[in-house]
N, CA, C and O atoms as a DFTB+ gen file, in Angstrom:
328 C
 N C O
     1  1     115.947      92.040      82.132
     2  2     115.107      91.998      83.288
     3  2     113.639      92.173      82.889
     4  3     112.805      91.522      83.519
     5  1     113.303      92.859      82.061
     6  2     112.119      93.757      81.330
     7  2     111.495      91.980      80.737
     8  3     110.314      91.789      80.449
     9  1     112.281      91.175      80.684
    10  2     111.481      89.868      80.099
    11  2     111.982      88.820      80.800
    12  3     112.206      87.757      80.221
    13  1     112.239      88.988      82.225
    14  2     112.274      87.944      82.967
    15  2     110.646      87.790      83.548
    16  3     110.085      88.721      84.127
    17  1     109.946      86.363      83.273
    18  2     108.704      86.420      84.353
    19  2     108.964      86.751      85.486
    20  3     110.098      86.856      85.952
    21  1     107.627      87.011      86.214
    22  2     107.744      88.076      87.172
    23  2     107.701      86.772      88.832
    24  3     107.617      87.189      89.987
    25  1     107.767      85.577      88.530
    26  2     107.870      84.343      89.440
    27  2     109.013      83.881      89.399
    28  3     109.053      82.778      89.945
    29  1     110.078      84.251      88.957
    30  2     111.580      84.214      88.251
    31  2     112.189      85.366      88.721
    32  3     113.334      85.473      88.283
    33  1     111.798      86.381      89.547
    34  2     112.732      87.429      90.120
    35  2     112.138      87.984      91.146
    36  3     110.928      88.211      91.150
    37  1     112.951      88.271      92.154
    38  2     113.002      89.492      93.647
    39  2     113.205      90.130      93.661
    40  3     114.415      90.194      93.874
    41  1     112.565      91.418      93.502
    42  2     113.470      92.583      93.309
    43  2     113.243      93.503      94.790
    44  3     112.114      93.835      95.151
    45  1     114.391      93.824      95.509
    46  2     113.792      94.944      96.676
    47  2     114.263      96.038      96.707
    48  3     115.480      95.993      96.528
    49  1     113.803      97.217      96.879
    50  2     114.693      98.362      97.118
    51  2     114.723      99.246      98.270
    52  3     113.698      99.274      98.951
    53  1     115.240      99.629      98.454
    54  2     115.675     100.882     100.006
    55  2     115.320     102.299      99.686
    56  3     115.902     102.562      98.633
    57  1     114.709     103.229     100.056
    58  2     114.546     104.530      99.765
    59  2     114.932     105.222     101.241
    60  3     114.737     104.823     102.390
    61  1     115.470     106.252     100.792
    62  2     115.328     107.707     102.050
    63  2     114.263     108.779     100.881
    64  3     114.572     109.389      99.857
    65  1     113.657     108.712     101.218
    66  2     112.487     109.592     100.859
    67  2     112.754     109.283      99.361
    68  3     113.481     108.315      99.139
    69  1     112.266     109.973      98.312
    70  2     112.758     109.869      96.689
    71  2     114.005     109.423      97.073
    72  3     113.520     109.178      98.178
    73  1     114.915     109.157      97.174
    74  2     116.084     108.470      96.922
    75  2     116.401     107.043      96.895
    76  3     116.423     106.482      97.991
    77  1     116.601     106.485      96.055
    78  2     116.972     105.006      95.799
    79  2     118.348     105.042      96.653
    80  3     119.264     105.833      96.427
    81  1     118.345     103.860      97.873
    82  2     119.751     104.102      97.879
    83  2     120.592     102.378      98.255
    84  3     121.737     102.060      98.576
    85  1     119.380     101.646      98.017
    86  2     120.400     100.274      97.958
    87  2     118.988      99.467      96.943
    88  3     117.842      99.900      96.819
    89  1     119.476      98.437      96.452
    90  2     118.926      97.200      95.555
    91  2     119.091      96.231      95.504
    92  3     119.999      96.083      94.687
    93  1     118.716      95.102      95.964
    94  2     118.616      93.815      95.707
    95  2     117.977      93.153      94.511
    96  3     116.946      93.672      94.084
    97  1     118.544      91.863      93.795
    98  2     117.639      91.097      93.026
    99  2     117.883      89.619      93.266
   100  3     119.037      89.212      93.402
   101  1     117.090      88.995      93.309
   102  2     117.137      87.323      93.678
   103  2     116.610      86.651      92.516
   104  3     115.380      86.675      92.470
   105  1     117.045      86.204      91.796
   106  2     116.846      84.975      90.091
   107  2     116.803      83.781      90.223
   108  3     117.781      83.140      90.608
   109  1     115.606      83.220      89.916
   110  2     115.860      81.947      90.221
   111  2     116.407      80.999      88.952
   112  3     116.414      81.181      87.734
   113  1     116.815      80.020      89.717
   114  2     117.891      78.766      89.092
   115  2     116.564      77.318      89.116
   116  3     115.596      77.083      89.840
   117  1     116.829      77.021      88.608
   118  2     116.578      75.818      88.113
   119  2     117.715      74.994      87.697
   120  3     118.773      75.379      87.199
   121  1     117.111      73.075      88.147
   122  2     118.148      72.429      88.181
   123  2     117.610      71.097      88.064
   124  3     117.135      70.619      89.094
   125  1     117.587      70.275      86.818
   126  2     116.814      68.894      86.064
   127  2     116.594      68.157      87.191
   128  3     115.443      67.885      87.532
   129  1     117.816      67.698      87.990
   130  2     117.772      66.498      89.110
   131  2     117.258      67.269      89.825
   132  3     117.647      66.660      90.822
   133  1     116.559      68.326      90.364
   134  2     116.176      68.580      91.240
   135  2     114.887      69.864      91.429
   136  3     114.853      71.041      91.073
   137  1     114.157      69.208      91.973
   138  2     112.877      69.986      92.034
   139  2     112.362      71.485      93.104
   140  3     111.436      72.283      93.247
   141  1     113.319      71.234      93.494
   142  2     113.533      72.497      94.804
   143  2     113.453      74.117      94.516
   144  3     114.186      74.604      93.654
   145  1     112.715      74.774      95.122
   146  2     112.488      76.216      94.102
   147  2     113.911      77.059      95.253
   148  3     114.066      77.175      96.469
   149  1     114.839      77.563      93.787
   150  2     115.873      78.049      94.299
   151  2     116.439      79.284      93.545
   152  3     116.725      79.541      92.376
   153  1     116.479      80.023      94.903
   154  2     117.159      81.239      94.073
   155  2     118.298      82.054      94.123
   156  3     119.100      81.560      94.916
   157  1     118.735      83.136      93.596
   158  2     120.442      83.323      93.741
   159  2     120.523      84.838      94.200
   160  3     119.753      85.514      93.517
   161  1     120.861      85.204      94.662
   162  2     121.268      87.126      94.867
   163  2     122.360      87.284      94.821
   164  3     123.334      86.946      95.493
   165  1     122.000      88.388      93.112
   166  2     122.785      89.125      92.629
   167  2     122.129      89.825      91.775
   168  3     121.129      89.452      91.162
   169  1     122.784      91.095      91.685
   170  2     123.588      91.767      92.491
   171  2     123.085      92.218      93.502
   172  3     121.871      92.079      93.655
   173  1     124.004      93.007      94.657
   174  2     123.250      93.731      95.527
   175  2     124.258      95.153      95.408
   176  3     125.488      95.096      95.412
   177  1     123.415      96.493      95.299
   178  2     124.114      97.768      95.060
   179  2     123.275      98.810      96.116
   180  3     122.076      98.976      96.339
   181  1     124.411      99.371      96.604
   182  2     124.171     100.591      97.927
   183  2     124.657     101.701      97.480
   184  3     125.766     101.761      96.950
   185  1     123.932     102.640      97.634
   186  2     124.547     104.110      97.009
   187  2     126.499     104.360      97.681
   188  3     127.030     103.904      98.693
   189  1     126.965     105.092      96.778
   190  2     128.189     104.678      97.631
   191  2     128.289     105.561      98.676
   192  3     128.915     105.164      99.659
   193  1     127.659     107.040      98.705
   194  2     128.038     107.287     100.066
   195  2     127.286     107.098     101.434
   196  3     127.451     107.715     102.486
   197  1     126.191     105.817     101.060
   198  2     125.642     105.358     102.043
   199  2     126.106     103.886     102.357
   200  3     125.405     103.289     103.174
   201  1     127.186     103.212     101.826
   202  2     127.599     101.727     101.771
   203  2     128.411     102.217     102.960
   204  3     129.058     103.263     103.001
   205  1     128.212     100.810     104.447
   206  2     128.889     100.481     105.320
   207  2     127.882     100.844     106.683
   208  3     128.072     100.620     107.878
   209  1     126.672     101.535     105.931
   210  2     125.228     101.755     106.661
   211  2     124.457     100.656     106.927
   212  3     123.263     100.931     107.050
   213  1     124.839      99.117     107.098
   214  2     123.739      97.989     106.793
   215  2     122.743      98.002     106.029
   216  3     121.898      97.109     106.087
   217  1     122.638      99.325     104.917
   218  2     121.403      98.961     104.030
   219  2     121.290      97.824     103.604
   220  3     120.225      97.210     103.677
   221  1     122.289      97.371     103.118
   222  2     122.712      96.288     101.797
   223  2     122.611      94.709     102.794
   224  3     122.489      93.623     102.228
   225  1     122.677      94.822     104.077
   226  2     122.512      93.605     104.798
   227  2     121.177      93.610     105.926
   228  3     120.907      92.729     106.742
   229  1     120.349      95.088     105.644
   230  2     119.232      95.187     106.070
   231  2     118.461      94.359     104.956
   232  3     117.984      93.259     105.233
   233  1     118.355      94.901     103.726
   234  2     117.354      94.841     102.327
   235  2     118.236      92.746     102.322
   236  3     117.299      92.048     101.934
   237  1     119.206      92.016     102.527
   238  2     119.130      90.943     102.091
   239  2     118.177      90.178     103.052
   240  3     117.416      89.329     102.589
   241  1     118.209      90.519     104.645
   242  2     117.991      89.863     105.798
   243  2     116.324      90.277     105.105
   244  3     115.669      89.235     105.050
   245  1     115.720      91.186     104.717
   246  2     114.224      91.297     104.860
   247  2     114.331      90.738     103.354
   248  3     113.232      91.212     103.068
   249  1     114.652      90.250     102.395
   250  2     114.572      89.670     100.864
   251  2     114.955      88.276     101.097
   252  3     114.345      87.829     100.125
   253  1     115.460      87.297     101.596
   254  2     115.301      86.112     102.546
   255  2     114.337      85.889     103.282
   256  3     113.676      84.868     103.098
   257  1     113.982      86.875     104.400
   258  2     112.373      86.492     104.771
   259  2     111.249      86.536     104.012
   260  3     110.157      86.179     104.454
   261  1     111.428      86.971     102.832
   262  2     110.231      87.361     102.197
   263  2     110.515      86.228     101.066
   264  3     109.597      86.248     100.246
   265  1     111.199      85.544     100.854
   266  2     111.697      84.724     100.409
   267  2     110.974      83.394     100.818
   268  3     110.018      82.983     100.161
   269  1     111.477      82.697     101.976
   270  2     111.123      82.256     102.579
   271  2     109.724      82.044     102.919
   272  3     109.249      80.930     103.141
   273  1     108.947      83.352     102.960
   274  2     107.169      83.257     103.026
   275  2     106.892      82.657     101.947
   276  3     106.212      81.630     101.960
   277  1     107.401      83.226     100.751
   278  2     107.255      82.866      99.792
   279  2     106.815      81.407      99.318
   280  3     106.002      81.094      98.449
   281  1     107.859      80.347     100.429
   282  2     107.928      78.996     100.036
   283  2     109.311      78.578      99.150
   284  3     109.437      77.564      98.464
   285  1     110.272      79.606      99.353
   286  2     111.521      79.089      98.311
   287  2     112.252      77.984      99.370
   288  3     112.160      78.340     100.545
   289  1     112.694      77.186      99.234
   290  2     113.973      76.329      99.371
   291  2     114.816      76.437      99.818
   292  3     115.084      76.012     100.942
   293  1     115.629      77.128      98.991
   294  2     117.244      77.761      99.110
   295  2     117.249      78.790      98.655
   296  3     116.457      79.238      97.825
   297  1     118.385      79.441      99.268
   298  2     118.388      81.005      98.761
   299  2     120.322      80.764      98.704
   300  3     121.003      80.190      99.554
   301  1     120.838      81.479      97.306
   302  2     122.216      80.975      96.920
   303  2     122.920      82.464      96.957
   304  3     122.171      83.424      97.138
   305  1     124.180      82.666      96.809
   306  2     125.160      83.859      97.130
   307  2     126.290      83.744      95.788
   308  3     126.951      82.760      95.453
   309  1     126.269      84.440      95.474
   310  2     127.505      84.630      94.715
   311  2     127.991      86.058      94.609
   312  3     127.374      87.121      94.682
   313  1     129.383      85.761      94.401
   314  2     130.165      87.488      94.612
   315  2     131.209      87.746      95.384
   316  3     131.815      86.829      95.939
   317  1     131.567      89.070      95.526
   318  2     132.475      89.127      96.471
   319  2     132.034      89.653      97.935
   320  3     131.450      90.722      98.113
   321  1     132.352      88.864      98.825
   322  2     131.905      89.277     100.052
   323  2     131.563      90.565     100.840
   324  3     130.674      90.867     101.637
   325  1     132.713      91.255     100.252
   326  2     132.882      92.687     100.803
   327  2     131.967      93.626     100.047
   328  3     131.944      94.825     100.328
């Protein structure tokens, strides 16, 4: 991560005061046939005894809009749903 350019990643995070308690990252993809600026989220991690709190689908819904200002394209999913 420490040598990904910094136009090549999203990073968001959630705090309750000092506490980290969810993370997002969005990477972008590139693709020869296609010129479209696109990116992927993964992973996404919620503290566990705060997972089932919408952090983790608060921090994607505001990392898509900010996304989006941005000027990205597409925004891609991979993982397991749950």
């Amino acid at each position: 991560m420490e040598e990904t350019p910094t136009d090549k990643l999203f990073v968001f995070s959630g705090y309750e005061g000092a506490v980290l308690v969810g993370c997002i990252m969005f990477s972008r993809l590139t693709f020869e046939q296609d010129d479209k600026t696109v990116f992927i989220l993964s992973p996404v991690a919620v503290k566990s005894d705060r997972q089932k709190q919408d952090i983790g689908q608060t921090l994607i819904s505001y990392g898509v809009a900010e996304l989006r200002r941005a000027g990205v394209d597409v925004v891609l999913t991979y993982g397991d749903p749950n």
